[in-house]
SERO-4910 file (N, C-alpha, C, O; in steps of 0.05 Angstrom, whole numbers):
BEGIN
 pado doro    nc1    nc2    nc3   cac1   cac2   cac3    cc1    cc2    cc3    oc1    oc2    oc3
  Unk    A    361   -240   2081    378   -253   2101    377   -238   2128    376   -214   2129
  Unk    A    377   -255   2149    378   -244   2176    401   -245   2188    411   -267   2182
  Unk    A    417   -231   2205    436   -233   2221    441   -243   2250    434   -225   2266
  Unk    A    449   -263   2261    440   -278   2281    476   -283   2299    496   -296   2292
  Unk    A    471   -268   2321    498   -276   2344    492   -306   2353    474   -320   2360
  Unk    A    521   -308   2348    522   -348   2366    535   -338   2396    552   -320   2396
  Unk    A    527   -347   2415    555   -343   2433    548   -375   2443    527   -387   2449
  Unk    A    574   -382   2440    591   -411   2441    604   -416   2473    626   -404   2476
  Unk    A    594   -430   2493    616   -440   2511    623   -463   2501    606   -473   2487
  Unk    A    643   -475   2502    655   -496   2491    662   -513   2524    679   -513   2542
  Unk    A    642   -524   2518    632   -556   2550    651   -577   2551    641   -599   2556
  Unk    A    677   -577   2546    689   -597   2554    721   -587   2559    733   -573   2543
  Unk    A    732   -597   2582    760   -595   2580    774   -605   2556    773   -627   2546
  Unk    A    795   -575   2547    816   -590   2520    822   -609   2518    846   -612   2521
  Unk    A    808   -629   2514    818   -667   2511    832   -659   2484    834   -638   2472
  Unk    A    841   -685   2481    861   -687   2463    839   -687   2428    845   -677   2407
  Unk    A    820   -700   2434    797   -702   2410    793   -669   2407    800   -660   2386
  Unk    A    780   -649   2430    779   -626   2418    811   -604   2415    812   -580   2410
  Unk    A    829   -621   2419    853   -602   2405    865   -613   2378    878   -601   2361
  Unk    A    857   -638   2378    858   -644   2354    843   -637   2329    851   -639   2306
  Unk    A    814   -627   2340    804   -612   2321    804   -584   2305    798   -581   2281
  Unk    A    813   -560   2325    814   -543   2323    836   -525   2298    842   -502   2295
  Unk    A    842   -547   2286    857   -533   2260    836   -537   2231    839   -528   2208
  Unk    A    816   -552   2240    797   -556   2218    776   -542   2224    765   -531   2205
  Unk    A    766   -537   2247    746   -523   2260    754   -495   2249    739   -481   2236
  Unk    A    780   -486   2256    793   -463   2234    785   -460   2206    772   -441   2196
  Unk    A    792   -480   2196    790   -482   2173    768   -479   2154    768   -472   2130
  Unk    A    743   -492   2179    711   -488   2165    703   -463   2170    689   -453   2152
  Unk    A    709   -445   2195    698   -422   2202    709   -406   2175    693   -395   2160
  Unk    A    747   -406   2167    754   -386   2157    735   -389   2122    732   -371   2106
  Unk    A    728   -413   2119    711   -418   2088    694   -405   2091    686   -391   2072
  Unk    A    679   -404   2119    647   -398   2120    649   -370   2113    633   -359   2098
  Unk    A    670   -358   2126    674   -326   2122    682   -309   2097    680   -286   2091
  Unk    A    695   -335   2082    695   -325   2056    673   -329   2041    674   -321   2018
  Unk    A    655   -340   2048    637   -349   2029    610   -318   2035    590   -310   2022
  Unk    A    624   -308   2056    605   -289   2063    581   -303   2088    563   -288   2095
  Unk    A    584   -327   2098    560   -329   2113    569   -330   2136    551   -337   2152
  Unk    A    597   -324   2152    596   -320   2173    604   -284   2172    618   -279   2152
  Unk    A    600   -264   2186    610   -249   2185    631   -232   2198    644   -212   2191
  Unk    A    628   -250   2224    647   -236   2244    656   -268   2260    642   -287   2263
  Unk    A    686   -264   2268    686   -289   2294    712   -284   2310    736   -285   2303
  Unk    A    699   -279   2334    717   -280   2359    723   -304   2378    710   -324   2376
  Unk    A    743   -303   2394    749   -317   2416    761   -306   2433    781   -291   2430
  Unk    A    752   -311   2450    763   -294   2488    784   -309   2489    789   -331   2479
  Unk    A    799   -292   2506    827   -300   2509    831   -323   2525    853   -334   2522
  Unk    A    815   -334   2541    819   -356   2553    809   -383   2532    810   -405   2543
  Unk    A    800   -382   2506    795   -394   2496    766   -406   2501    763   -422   2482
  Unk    A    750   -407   2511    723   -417   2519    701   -403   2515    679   -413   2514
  Unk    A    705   -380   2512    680   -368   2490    681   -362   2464    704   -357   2458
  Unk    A    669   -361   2450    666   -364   2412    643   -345   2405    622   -355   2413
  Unk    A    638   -316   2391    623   -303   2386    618   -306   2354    636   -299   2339
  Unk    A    595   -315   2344    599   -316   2318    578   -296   2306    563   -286   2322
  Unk    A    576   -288   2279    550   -270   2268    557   -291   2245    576   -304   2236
  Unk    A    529   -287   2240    518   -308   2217    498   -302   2197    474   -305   2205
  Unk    A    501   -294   2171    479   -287   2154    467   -311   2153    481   -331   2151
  Unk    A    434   -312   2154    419   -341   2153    393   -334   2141    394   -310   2136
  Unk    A    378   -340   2137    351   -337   2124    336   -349   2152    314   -339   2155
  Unk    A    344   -366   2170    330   -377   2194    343   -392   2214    364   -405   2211
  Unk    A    328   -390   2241    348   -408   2268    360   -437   2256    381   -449   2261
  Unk    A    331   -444   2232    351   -473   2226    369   -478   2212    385   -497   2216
  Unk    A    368   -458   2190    394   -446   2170    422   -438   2191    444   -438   2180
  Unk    A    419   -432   2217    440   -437   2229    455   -451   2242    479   -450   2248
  Unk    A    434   -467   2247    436   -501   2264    459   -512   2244    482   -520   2246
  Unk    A    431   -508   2216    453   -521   2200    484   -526   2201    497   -546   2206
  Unk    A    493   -497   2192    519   -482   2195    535   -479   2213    558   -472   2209
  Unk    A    521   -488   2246    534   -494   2270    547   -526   2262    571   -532   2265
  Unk    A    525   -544   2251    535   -559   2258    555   -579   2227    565   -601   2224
  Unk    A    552   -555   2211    598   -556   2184    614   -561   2213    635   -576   2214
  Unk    A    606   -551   2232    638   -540   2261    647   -567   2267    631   -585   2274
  Unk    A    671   -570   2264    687   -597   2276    680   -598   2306    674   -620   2315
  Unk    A    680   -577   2322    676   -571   2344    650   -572   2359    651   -563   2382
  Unk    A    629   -580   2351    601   -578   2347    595   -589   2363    583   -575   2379
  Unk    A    597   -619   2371    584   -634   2394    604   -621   2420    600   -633   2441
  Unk    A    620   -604   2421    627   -594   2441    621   -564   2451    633   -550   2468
  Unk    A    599   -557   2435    590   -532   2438    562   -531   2455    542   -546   2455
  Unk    A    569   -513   2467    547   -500   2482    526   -473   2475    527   -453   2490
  Unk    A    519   -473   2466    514   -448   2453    479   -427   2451    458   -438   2457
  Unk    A    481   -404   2445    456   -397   2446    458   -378   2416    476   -364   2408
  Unk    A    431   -386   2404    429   -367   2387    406   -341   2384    382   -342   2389
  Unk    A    421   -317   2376    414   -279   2377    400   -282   2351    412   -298   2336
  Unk    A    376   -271   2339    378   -259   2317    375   -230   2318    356   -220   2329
  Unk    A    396   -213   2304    391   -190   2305    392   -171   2290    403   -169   2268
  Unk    A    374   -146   2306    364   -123   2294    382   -120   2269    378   -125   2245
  Unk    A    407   -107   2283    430   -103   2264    460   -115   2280    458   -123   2304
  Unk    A    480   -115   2269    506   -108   2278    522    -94   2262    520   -102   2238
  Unk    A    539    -76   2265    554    -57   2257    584    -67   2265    587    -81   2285
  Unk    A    607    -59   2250    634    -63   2254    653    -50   2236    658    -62   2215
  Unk    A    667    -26   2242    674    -16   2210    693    -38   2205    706    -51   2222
  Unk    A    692    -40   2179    709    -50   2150    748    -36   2157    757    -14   2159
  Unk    A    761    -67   2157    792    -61   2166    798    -69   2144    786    -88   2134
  Unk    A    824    -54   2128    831    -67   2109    872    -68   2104    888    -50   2101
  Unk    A    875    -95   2106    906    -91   2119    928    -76   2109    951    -76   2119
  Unk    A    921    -60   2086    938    -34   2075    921    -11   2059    904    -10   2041
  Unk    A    932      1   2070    917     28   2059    929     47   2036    952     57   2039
  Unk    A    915     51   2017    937     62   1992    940     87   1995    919     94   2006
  Unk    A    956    109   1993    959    130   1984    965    141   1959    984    131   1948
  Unk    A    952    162   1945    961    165   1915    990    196   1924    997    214   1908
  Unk    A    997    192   1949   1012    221   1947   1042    209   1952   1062    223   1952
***
């Protein structure tokens, strides 16, 4: 598997069709990430950029996977494949045995 950055402009003012989508568009990214094939996903604070990492075997294996996104015909996007990416591992509680 290869690792491949999306960066996403999202080409249309918030119409009401793309805010109506964005709880499913949630919903597919957060599956994809459990499933292990997305691995990372950001959004800029203004909402209009989308950074994704993507385990894929190929550019079309990601097309694919771009286009599960509810959000899809409103994306703009370019796809990275890359060398590596790195990010340490957060885990939301930390045990102590003391």
């Amino acid at each position: 598997m290869n690792e491949f950055m999306i960066v996403v402009r999202f080409n249309s003012i918030f119409s009401e069709e793309f805010v109506s989508l964005v709880p499913e568009h949630r919903k597919v990214v957060n599956e994809l990430m459990e499933k292990g094939i997305i691995t990372s996903n950001s959004l800029s604070a203004g909402r209009s950029t989308q950074w994704i990492t993507i385990l894929a075997s190929s550019h079309e294996a990601v097309e694919k996977t771009l286009q599960l996104m509810p959000l899809y015909k409103f994306m703009l996007y370019e796809v990275v494949e890359l060398m590596f990416h790195r990010s340490p591992v957060y885990s939301p509680m930390r045990f102590s045995m003391n």
